[in-house]
N, C-alpha and C positions, 0 to 999 in steps of 0.2 A: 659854405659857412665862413662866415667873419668873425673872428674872436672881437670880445669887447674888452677894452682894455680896466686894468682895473688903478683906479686914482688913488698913491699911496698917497702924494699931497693933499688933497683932501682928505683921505682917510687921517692924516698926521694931524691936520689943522683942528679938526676934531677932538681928538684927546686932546690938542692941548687947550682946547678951550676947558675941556671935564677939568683939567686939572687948573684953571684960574681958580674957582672957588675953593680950592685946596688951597693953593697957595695960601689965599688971603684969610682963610682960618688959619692956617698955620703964622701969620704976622699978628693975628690976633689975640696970639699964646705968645709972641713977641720972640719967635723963632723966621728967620726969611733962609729959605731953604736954600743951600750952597754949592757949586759945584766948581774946584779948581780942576784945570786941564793943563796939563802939559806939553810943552809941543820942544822938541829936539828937531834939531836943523832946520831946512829952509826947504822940505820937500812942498812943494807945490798944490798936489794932495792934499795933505794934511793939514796944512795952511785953512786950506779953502773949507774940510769937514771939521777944525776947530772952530772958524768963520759961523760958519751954518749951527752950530750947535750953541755957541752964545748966541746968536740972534733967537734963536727957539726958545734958549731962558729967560730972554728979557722980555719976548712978549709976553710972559706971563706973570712977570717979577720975582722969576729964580735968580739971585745975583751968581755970579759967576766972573773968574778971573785967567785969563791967561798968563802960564809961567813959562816964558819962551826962554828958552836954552842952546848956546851954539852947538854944531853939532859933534864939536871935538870935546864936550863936556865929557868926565869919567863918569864910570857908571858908579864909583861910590858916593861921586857927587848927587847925581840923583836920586840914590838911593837915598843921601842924606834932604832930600828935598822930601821927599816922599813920608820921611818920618815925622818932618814937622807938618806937615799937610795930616796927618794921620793925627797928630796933637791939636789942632788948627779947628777948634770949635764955628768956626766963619763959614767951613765946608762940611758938607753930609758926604759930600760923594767924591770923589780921585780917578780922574781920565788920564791917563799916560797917551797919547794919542799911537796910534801903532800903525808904521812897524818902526819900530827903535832903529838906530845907528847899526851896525853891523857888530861894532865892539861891543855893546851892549846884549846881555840876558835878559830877552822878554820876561822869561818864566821870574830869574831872579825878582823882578823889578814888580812884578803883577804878586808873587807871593810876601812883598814889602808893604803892600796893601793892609789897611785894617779891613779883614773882611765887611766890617759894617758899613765901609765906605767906598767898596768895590763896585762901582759904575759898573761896567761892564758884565757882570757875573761871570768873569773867568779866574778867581781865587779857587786853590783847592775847596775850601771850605765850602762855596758856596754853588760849584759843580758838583759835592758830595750830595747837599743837599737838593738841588734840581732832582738828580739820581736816585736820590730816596722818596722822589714824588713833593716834596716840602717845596711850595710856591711863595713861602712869606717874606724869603730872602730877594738876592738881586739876580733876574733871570736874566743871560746871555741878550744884547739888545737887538740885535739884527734875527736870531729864532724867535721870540718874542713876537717882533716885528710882523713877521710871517704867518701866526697863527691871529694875530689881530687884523691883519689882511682878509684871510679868510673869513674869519668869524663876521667881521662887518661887511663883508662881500656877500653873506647869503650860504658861503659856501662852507657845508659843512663836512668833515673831514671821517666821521665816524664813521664804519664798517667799510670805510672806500682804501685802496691801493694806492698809497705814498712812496715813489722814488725818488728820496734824494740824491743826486747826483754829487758827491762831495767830502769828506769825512773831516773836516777841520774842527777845534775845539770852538771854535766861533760861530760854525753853520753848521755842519752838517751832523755833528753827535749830539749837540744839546736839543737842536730843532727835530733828530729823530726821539731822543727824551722824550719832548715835550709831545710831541703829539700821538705819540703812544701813550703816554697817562690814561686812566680811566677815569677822564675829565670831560667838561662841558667844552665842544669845541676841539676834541683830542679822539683818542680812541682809536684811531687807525690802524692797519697795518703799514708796518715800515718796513722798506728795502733801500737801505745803504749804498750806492755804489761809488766808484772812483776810479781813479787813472788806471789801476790795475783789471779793475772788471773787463771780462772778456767779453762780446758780443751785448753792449751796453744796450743796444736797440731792442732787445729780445725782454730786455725788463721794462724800459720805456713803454714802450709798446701795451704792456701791462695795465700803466699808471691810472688812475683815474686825475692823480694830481703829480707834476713832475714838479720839482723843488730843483733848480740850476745853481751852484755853490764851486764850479769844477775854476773856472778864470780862465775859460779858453774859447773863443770864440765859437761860435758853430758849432759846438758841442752839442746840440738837438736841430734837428734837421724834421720836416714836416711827415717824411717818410718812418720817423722812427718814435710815432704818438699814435694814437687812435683818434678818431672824432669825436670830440667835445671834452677832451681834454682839457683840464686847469693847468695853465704854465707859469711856477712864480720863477723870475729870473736874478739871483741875487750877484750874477757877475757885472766884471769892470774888465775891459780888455780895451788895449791899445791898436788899433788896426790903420794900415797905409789908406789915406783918403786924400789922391794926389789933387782934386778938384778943390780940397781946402789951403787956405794959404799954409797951414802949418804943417800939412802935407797928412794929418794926423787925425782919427775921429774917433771915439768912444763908444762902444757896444756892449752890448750883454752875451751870455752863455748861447741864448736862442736867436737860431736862424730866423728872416725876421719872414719867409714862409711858413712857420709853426702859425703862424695867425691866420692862415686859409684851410685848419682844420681844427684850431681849440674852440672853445668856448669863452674862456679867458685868459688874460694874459698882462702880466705886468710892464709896462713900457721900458724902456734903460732909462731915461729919465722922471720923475713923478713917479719912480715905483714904489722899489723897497726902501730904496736910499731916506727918505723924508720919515717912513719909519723908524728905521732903525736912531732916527735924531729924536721924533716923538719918545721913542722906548726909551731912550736916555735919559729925557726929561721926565718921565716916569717912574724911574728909577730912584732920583733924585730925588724926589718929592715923597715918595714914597719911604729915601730914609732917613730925610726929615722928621717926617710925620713917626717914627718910630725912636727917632732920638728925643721928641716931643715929649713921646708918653714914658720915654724911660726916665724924663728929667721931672717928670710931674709928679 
């Protein structure tokens, strides 16, 4: 068996066409949906996924602005940036780009948010509401991501064995949320695991769908899945690749033998990544269209 891979880029390019006609109703109520982004230092990274996520806006005429900040900025500065972006009727939505400076409070800077304007869906407020099953808010963009994957993949998740590999508030507790819901597209059983879990192989094994969240290379190995396994892989890992000139090469969670016994399987590049930019721009639009009808 050869797993097929599955095309988050194209799957991304997709919504964001769904959402062109959104836009342009929403200009037609004389609202253009807004997204400021934030970018602290000069990480290379973060550069490149603030890069990628204004180009995703403008294909569809979400304006959007970058607030680049050195990275010796104080974080009450920030914070004082954050409040005027939260008054700043120009923007629907507030990306902080992460991970912040070391002197800086994630949590502080993300709870500075007006939650209506919470890109990401990681404000208390609107992780409460995930948890209470309540979808009308701004859901986590990379879980999100994951279950829009499947769904337009064929693959459906209901009564089947989900192990995510991972427990972060960004992947791996919201994405177990969401897809345990008694929803369309949800419904599963979830099992949780991470760095602590003992004999990780022994649930894998299980899976009918394995979710990789862990940021460590080789984390799934061919030997520790079943045949015709679903593998989405939402790691980034740095590994020695002395054949390149930078000495350096980018992989995901899964060994890349997991693909001579799944059924699918998400590449490192064109996988999740392009979603998780899609979900943004969803996000966006989305609370737009909701500041729309609170101003109407």
């Amino acid at each position: 068996m050869t797993a097929q891979l599955i095309d988050g880029a194209a799957i991304a390019a997709q919504i964001r066409a769904e959402l062109a006609p959104r836009v342009t109703a929403l200009k037609a109520r004389g609202v253009q949906a807004g997204l400021a982004a934030i970018l602290v230092g000069d990480n290379a990274a973060s550069i490149s996924y603030v890069s990628a996520k204004a180009k995703a806006c403008e294909e569809i005429g979400v304006y959007s602005e970058t607030f680049r900040l050195p990275v010796e900025t104080t974080q009450e500065a920030l914070l004082s940036l954050v409040r005027n972006l939260n008054a700043d009727r120009r923007f629907h939505t507030i990306l902080p780009q992460l991970p912040l400076p070391p002197h800086m409070d994630e949590r502080t800077i993300i709870d500075a948010i007006d939650p209506s304007k919470d890109v990401d869906g990681l404000h208390p407020m609107n992780l409460g509401k995930l948890l209470r099953g309540e979808l009308d808010g701004a859901i986590p963009c990379t879980p999100n991501g994951v279950v829009e994957l499947l769904k337009r993949t064929g693959i459906d998740p209901a009564g089947k064995h989900v192990v995510i590999v991972g427990r972060s508030t960004l992947v791996g507790r919201p994405l177990a949320v969401l897809l345990s819901n008694k929803t369309a597209g949800a419904n599963a059983t979830v099992t949780i695991c991470h760095t602590g879990t003992r004999d990780l192989a022994r649930f894998t094994r299980e899976a009918d769908i394995v979710v990789l969240a862990a940021g460590h290379a080789k984390t799934l190995t061919k030997d520790m899945v079943r045949p015709g396994v679903v593998v989405i892989d939402v790691g980034t890992n740095r590994v020695d690749d002395p054949k390149r000139a930078s000495g350096w090469r980018l992989v995901g969670d899964a060994d890349l033998g997991v693909r001579e016994v799944a059924s699918w399987v998400t590449p490192y590049s064109g996988g999740v990544g392009p979603m998780t930019i899609a979900m943004l721009v969803v996000n966006t639009v989305r609370a737009a269209e909701r500041a729309a009808d609170l101003s109407s």
